[in-house]
Structures are given as structure tokens and as C-alpha cells.
N, C-alpha and C positions, 0 to 999 in steps of 0.2 A: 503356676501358670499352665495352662493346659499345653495340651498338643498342637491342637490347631490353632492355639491362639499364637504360637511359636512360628507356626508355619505359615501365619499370619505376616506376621513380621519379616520372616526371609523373604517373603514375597516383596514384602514392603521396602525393604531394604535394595532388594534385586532391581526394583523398577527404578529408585531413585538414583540409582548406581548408571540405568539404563537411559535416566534424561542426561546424565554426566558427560557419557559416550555420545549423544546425536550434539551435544552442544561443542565438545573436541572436534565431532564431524565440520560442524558447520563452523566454525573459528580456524576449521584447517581453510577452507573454502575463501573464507577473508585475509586469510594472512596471505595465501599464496596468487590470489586475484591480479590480474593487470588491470583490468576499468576500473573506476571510479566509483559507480553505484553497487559493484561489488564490496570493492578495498574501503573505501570511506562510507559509502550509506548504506551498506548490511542490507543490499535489497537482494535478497538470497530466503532459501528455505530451507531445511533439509531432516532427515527425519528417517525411523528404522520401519520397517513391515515386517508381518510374519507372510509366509510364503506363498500366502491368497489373497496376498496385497493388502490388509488390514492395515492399517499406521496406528503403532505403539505407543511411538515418543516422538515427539519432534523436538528440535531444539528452542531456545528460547531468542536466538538471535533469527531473523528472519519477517514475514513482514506478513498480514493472514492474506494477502490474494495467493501469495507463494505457496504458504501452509496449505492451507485448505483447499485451494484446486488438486495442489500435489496428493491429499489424500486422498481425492479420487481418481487421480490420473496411472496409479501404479496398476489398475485391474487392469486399465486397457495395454498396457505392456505385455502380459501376462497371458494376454489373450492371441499375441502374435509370437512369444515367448514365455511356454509354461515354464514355470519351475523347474519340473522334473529334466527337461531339454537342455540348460543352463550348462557351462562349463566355468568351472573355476576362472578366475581372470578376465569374463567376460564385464561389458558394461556395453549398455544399452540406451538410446539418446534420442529424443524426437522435440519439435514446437511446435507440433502441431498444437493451435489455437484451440481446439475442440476437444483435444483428449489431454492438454499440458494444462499451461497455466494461462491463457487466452490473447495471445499473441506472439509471431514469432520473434522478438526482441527474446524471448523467455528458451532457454534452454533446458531441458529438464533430463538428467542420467538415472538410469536405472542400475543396480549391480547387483549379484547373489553374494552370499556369504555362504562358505561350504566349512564345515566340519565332521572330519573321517569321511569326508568323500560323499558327504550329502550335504543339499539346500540347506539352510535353518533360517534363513532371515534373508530381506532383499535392504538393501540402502537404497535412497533415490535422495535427489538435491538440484537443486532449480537458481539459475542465476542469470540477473538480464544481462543481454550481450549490450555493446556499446553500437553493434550497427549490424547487419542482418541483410544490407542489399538494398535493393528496390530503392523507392522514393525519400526515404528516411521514417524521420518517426513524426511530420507531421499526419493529421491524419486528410490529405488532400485526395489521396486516392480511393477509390470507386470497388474495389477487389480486395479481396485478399494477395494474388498476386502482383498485384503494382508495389506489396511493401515489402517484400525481399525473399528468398530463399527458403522454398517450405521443406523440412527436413520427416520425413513420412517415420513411423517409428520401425527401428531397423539398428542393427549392430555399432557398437564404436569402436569398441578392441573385442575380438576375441582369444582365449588362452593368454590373456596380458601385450598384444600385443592391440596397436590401435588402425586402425584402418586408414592408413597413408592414404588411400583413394579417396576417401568420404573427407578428409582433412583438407586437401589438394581442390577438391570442389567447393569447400567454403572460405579457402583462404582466395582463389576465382572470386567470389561472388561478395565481398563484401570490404566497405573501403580501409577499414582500420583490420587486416590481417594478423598482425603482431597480437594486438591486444584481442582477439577474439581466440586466436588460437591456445595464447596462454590461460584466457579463463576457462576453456575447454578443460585444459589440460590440471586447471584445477578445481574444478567438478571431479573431476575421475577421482584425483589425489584426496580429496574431500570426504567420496565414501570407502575409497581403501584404509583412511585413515579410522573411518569408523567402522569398515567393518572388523581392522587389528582389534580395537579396544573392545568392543563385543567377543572375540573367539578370547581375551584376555580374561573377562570377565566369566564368560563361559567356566573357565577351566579353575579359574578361581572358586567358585560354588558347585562345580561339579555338575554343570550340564551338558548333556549330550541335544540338548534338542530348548525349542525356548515355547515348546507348543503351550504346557501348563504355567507358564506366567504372562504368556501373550493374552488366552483366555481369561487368566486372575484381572490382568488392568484391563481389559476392555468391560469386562463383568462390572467391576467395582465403580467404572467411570460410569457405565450406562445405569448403575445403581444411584449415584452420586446425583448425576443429569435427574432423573428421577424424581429423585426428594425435593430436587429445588424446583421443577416444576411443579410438582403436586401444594405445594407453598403460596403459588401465584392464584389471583384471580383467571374464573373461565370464563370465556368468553370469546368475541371476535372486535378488532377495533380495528379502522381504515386512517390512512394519513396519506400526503401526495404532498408534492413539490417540483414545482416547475424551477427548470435549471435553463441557461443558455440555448444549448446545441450547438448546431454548427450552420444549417441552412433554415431552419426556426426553433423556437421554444420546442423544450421537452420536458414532457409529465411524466415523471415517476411517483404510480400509484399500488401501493400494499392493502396488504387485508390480513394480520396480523391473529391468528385462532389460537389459542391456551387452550389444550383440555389435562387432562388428569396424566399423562404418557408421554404428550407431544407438543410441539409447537411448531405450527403452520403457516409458512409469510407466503401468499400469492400475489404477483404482482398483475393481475387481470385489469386493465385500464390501461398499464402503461403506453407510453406511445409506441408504434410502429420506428421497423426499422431507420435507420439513415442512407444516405446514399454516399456517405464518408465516411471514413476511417475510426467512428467514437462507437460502433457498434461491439456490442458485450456479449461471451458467448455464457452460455447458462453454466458453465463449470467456474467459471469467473464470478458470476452472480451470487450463486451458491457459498461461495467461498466467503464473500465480505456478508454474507445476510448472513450468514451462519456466524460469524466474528460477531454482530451487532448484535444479535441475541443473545452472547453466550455473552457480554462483556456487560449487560443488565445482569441476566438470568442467572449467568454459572462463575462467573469470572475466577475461581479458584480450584475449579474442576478440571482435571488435565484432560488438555484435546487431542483425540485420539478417535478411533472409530467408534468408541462406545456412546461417547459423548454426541460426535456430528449427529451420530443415527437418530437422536432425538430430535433435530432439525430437519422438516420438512419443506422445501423451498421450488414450489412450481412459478411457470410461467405460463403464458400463449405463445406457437410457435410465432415467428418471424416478430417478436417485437423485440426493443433497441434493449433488451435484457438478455434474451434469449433469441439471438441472429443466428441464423444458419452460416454455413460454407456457402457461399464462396462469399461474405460479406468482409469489406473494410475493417480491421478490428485493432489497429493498431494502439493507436489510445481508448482501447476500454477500460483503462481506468479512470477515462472521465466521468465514465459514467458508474462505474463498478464501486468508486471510492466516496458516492452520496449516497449508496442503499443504506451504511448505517444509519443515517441521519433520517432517512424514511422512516428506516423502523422503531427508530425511536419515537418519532413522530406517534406510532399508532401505541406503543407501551407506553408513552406518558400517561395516556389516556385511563389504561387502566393502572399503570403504580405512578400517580405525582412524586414528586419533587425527589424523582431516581433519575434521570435522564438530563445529558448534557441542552444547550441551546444547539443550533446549529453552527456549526462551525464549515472552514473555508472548503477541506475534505480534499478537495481536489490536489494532487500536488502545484505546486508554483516551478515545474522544475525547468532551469535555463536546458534548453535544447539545441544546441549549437554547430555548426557546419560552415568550411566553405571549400572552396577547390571547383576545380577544371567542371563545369558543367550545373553545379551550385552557384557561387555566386562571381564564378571568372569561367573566360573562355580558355585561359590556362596560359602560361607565357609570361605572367606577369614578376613569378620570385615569390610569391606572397606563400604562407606556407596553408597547407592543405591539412582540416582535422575534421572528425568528430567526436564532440565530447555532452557527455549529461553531466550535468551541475543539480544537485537536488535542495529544493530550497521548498518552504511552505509559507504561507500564511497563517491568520489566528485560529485557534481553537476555537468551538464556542464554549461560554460559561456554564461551571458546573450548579447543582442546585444550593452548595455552599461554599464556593472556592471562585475565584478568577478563571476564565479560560487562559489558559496556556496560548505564550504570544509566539511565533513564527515556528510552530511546529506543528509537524505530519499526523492528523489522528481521519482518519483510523489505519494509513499504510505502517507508521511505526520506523521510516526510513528516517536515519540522519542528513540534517543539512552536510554539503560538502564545504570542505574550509575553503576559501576563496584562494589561499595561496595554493592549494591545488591545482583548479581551476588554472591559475595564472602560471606555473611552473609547467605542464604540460601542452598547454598552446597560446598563441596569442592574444589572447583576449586578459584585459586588462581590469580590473572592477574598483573603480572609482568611492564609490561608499556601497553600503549596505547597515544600515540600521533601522531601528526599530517605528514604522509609521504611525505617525502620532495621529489621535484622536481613529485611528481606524476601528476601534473595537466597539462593540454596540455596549452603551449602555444600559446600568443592571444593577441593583443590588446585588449582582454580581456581577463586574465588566468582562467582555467578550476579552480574548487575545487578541492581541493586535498583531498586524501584517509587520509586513518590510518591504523597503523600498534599495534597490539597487539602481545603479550605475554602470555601465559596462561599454567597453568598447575596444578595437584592434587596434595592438601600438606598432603593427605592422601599416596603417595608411591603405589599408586596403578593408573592402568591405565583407561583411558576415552575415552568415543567414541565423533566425531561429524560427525553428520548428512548433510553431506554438497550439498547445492544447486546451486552453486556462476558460476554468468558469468563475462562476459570481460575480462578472464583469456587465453582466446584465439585470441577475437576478440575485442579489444580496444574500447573505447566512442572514435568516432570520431570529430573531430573540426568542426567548419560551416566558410565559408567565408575565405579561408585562414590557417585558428588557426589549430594546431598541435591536433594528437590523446592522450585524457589521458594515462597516465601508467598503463597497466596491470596487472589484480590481480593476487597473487600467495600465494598458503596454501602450509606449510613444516613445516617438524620438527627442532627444534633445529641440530641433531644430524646428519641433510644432508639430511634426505628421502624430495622427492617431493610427494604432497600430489594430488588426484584429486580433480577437483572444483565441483563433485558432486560423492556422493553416501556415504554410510556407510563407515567408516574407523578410527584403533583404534589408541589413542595415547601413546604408552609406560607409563609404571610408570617411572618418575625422567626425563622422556623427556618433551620439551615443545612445546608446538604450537604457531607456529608466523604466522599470519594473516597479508597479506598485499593488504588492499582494493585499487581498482583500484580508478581512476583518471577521471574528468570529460575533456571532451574536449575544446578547446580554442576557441575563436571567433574571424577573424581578423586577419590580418598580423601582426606577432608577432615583426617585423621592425620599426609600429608604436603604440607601446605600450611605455607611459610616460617612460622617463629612470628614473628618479624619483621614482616610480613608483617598478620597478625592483630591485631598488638597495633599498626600502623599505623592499622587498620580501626576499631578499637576507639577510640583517640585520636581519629580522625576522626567519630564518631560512625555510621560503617555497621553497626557489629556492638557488641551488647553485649557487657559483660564477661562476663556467665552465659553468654549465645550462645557465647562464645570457649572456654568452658570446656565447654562442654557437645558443641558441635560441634567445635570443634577442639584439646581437649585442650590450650591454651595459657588459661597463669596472668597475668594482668596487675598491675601494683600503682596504689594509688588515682594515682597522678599520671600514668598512662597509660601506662605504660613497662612493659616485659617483664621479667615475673618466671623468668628463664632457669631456674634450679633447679627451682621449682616445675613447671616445663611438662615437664620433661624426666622427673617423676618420673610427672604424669599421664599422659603419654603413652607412656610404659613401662607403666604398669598398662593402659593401653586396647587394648594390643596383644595 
């Protein structure tokens, strides 16, 4: 074996040693977490740079709006705190929307890593806060400051010590104090824990510096990126999809270019800004386009700066992808979490039968509050919370598989266990199972949604904060397959609810939640009847559903009525 090919392999070894440490980073970051979307749905990022902000490794727990804005967010730290300025023990902390991860629910620390008394590596790690101030997390307001507390990027400890002032102003400004401060405080703990394992590893291999294997992975990724480009069809291909909104429909439109080095999603067409809170800022945009391409194109290629580099991702200013300061931005992941689904849209075009249907995309997640000025004047005994509950709808259908039924694609966050939920406040959840017949038919069916129940066994009323699409405008099917079922929020008691903004829930009424459905893939004609009448037994699909959509007969004990099906399905041809 040669030399270099030896020195191949150290390298080799180095870097996997090096995803080992940001994933201990970020597993510190969940264990030690107070909220819920931290401690149970991993909506967290975290990840190593070398000292000019480049991202190495990220860990594999984490979710890509977190990942991927984060890998661009570490220059503009940088910018306001070089490297060479840094002091050991320091950590550095901003939400800013525009330079973080695109809203300030989102925390994002920055820290140096010193060895012998020099920079060699920064950590940064990104976790959503449980509340942030302002209005909450619908998106009702007009501003960016109506929705809480903008933290500009600037110090959080320095020499190890934390900045009691800057703590003392956000424990001020936001209702759940406890649980914000503790997640703060496991950020920090998050990258000291990975910067141990890094100066660990260092000394293990005998590095003084990590400059020539930061270079080797970025080199080999943007090599890696490369080849699988140059594999694809060139060309240019356009897709769009009209989504809900908030005050009318919105078009999200791409234009998707392949050449021989790169690949170009512009989203020129899309609609113009909002004047609510679902506006996205382009480091958010960036981050899920750059997810949707690589999860075609590279999907085994580690993402790192070598790899984004070959993602090109413009916009036009001031449209609802790419919203300026001082714009509402609080749920942009309504809109941030269907760009995959666009661009898939335009790569079908040119690779068939690689690309999922459309699926629900959007999270379904319970957004919950009440207290003195939410939904009481105060005085009543009733207790006072805010809590995020994370829940999805269907997938859509892959080109040879079922879509995956009430879960998150493309955030990648876990549903929360409901007895969570119910152990840390009021709110009570009556069912949650699987919504039948929601998935679009397909010779390959869509996922299917869930439906919940929920309500306060304190006798007093609660708000939710709601962001939710496909309640107007369906996940639609690819190739044939049917559009998922449409989401719908109401009360027990007959009101219809809307799928966004603030709105309260009576005391002793309850809220039913009915997440939408991912789309089908495929003439639903020749989907197994086998198959169907499995779906059917199981309760996903009704018997009328079976017959209706997929021209198979069942009989009452659940079993397939072969004759029959064989006769309907002759006639439907």
C-alpha cells in the first residue's frame, strides 16, 4: 500500500472519528434540554467549523432548516468576532432571522475551540426556544418586532463566565423563563462538550491544527458533489405549487438548471411578500432547497461546505422566499418546509420515477398557550403555559414504497409523546390515531395524516397558535396517484377553525385536529389488491375508499373478494 494511499485512510478515519464528536455535541444538547421540541423532537442542529467558518461535520441528529442555514450563519459571527479576537471560554449567541436560522424562536451559539493557546475549530449549535416574547408563535403579526425579542449577535460568556446581564434581559422578556434559560444553558454545554471530544481526538492522532483535514473533507465532498452531478441530465426544468397562505393563495415557483459543476434552483415567479408572519428569509430558503436537491442528487455525500458549494439557490428581493428585515417571519417554515416538494416537482421532469409525490411538508405542530392576556384576564387559578407539541401529517408516496403515515419530511423532527404533552400542562389529548382513507391513492398510497383530540381538564380555555397548510390546497399525487385529504382544525362543538393565526378554544370544548394526507404515486388501478384489502383490514382505507379508488371488492371479514375486484377493475379500464 502506498503512502498516500495510507494517508488516505488517516484521513479517512479522522473525519469519521470527527462526525462521532459533533453527533456526542449534539446528543449533549438533547439530553440536557428543558423544552420539548429540543428534549423529545431533536429540532436542534449542531455541527464543527474550521476557523473561517466552513462546516466540517454536522451531526446527524438535527433537522436541515437548522443544518443548513447554520452552515451559513457561522461567517457572519465572524464578521463581528474574528477568530484571531476570540478568548478561550468565550460563546457567542444571536436569532437574528437573517444571519441565524430564520426566526427568532431559533437560538444559534457560536464557540472557539483553543489548542496551545490558539483558535483550531469554532462549534456552533442552534435550538428552538419554547417562546421568545412578543405575540407568540402565531404568525398574526405585521413585523418582525411584534414576535419577540431580537438578540443582535454579541457575547454570551466570556473567559467561561456567562453574561448575567444578557440572561436577566431574556429571562424579562419571555413567558416560559425557566425553560428558556435552561436550554440556553444547554447550547453552551452542547459545544463544550464537543469541543472536549475534538481537543480529545486531536491529541489522540497528534494534531496541532485541523487546517489539513478540514481542507481533505471539504475537497473530497466537493469531489464527491461533482461526480454525481456530472451523472445527471442538463438542462433547465420549472415546477410551481400553489399553497394556502395566510391572507390569499401563494405560488411557489422554481426553475431548476443541471450543468456539468452545478445546480441552480431560482425561484423568479414566486409570489411577493406577506404582510403576516409566514415570510422566509433567503438563509431559510437556501437551507431546505439545498436539503431537496441533495436528498435526489447526493443523498450519501456528507454535507459540509464542499458539498452546499455546489447548490446554487437565488431568489428576487422582497418575495415570500427571500423577505427582507423588518418582515413577519415567525412561521417560515410554512413556507420553507414545501420548497422540497417544488423542486422535486421540476427533477421529476428530468429523472422519472426518483422523486417522492407530494407530501403534507408543513409541520401539523400543536402550538399551545394560555394565561393573563392570552386567553384570561388573569385571576381565574387556571394555570399559565406555553408549550410546542410536534406532530405531522402523511408523507407523500415514494416511486416504489407507501408514503410514510404521520411523519415530518422534510424537517426530520419527532412527534412528541402525548404523555409529555399532558405531564407538563393542562391540556389533556383525548385520541390521536391514524386518519383513515387521508392518503391519496396510488400504486403507491400516500401517508396518511392523524387526527387528534385535545382539551383543558382545568375548565378553563386555551389558545393555539396555528400555522397549518394543505387545508386549502391538497399534497398532490405524481404520475396518476390521487391528491392527499385535506387538513381541517374545529371544535368539537361545530365551529370551523382557521389553519392560521391566533384563536381560542372554549373551556369544556375540544379541539380536533385533522392532519392532511400525503399524495399517491401511480394509477391507483394497478396497486396490488392484496395490497388494499390489507389497508382495508387494517383500517387505512375504507371498504367504499377501496372500491371507489382502487376498484378492489372486499368481503365483510376483511378479506379479498378476488372475483369481484377483477370484474370492477375490467370495467374501470
Amino acid at each position: 500500500m502506498t503512502e498516500n494511499r495510507l494517508h488516505e485512510i488517516r484521513h479517512e478515519v479522522m473525519w469519521t472519528r470527527l462526525i462521532s464528536v459533533v453527533e456526542e455535541q449534539a446528543q449533549t444538547l438533547v439530553r440536557t434540554a428543558f423544552s420539548t421540541s429540543t428534549r423529545e423532537a431533536g429540532d436542534v442542529s449542531a455541527g464543527v467549523f474550521d476557523c473561517d467558518g466552513k462546516m466540517l461535520a454536522q451531526a446527524v441528529t438535527g433537522t436541515p432548516g437548522h443544518v443548513n442555514s447554520m452552515a451559513r450563519a457561522v461567517v457572519h459571527f465572524l464578521k463581528v468576532f474574528p477568530a484571531d479576537k476570540m478568548k478561550e471560554g468565550d460563546a457567542y449567541v444571536t436569532n437574528d432571522p437573517w444571519k441565524g436560522t430564520g426566526h427568532l424562536h431559533d437560538l444559534t451559539v457560536v464557540s472557539p475551540t483553543f489548542k496551545d493557546g490558539k483558535p483550531v475549530a469554532l462549534f456552533a449549535c442552534t435550538s428552538h426556544l419554547v417562546d421568545i416574547g412578543g405575540i407568540g408563535l402565531a404568525p398574526d403579526g405585521k413585523q418582525v418586532y411584534h414576535e419577540g425579542l431580537f438578540i443582535p449577535i454579541m457575547p454570551l460568556a466570556r473567559a467561561g463566565e456567562m453574561d448575567e446581564w444578557l440572561l436577566t434581559l431574556i429571562r424579562a422578556n419571555v413567558r416560559e423563563p425557566v425553560q428558556v434559560e435552561g436550554d440556553i444553558y444547554a447550547l453552551v454545554a452542547c459545544n463544550e462538550t464537543g469541543s472536549r471530544r475534538l481537543l480529545a481526538m486531536m491529541e489522540e492522532y497528534g494534531l496541532d491544527a485541523l487546517d489539513e483535514l478540514g481542507v481533505y473533507i471539504i475537497e473530497q465532498s466537493r469531489i464527491a458533489m461533482n461526480e454525481a452531478i456530472a451523472k445527471l441530465p442538463k438542462g433547465t426544468w420549472h415546477s410551481s405549487m400553489r399553497i394556502d397562505g395566510y391572507e390569499e393563495p401563494i405560488d411557489l415557483c422554481a426553475a431548476v438548471t443541471i450543468d456539468e459543476t452545478e445546480i441552480r434552483v431560482d425561484f423568479d415567479g414566486t409570489s411577493g411578500t406577506s404582510d403576516r408572519g409566514i415570510n422566509c428569509p433567503m438563509c431559510y430558503t437556501e437551507a431546505y432547497t439545498a436539503f431537496g436537491v441533495r436528498c435526489i442528487v447526493a443523498p450519501r455525500v456528507p454535507n459540509n461546505a464542499g458539498s452546499l458549494d455546489s447548490i446554487k439557490v437565488t431568489a428576487p428581493d422582497n418575495t415570500i422566499v427571500n423577505a427582507p428585515h423588518p418582515c413577519a417571519v415567525v412561521a417560515r417554515s410554512t413556507i420553507g418546509h414545501m420548497l422540497p416538494d417544488v423542486v422535486f416537482g421540476a427533477i421529476h421532469q428530468a429523472m422519472p420515477e426518483r422523486v417522492p409525490a407530494e407530501g403534507t411538508s408543513n409541520l401539523w405542530n400543536l402550538k399551545l398557550g394560555a394565561g393573563h392576556g392570552i386567553t384570561s384576564s388573569g385571576g381565574d387559578g387556571s394555570t399559565a403555559f406555553m408549550v410546542t407539541s410536534f406532530h405531522s401529517g402523511g408523507a407523500g408516496a415514494r416511486p416504489r414504497q407507501d408514503g410514510l403515515s404521520a411523519t415530518p419530511f422534510p424537517s426530520g423532527v419527532r412527534n412528541v409523546p402525548v404523555e409529555i404533552t399532558e405531564a407538563i400542562t393542562p391540556i389533556v389529548i383525548w385520541r390521536k390515531d391514524y386518519r383513515t382513507d387521508s392518503g391519496g391513492a396510488g400504486a403507491q398510497r400516500g401517508g396518511l395524516g392523524q387526527t387528534m383530540e385535545l382539551t383543558n381538564r382545568e375548565d378553563a380555555p386555551f389558545g393555539i397558535f396555528a400555522s397549518f397548510e394543505r387545508v386549502v390546497f391538497p399534497a398532490r399525487g405524481r404520475d396518476g396517484g390521487s391528491s392527499g385529504e385535506k387538513g381541517r382544525l374545529r371544535l368539537d362543538s361545530g365551529a370551523e377553525l382557521r389553519n392560521k393565526g391566533f384563536q381560542v378554544v372554549p373551556a369544556l370544548d375540544r379541539l380536533i385536529v385533522e392532519m392532511p394526507g400525503g399524495g399517491g404515486y401511480g394509477d391507483p388501478m394497478t396497486r396490488n389488491a392484496a395490497q388494499v384489502a390489507d389497508d382495508v383490514r387494517n383500517g387505512l382505507v375504507t371498504a367504499e375508499a377501496a372500491e371507489r379508488d382502487y376498484g378492489v371488492v372486499t368481503t365483510s371479514d376483511g378479506g379479498l373478494d378476488a372475483a369481484a375486484t377483477e370484474t370492477l377493475r375490467t370495467q374501470s379500464r
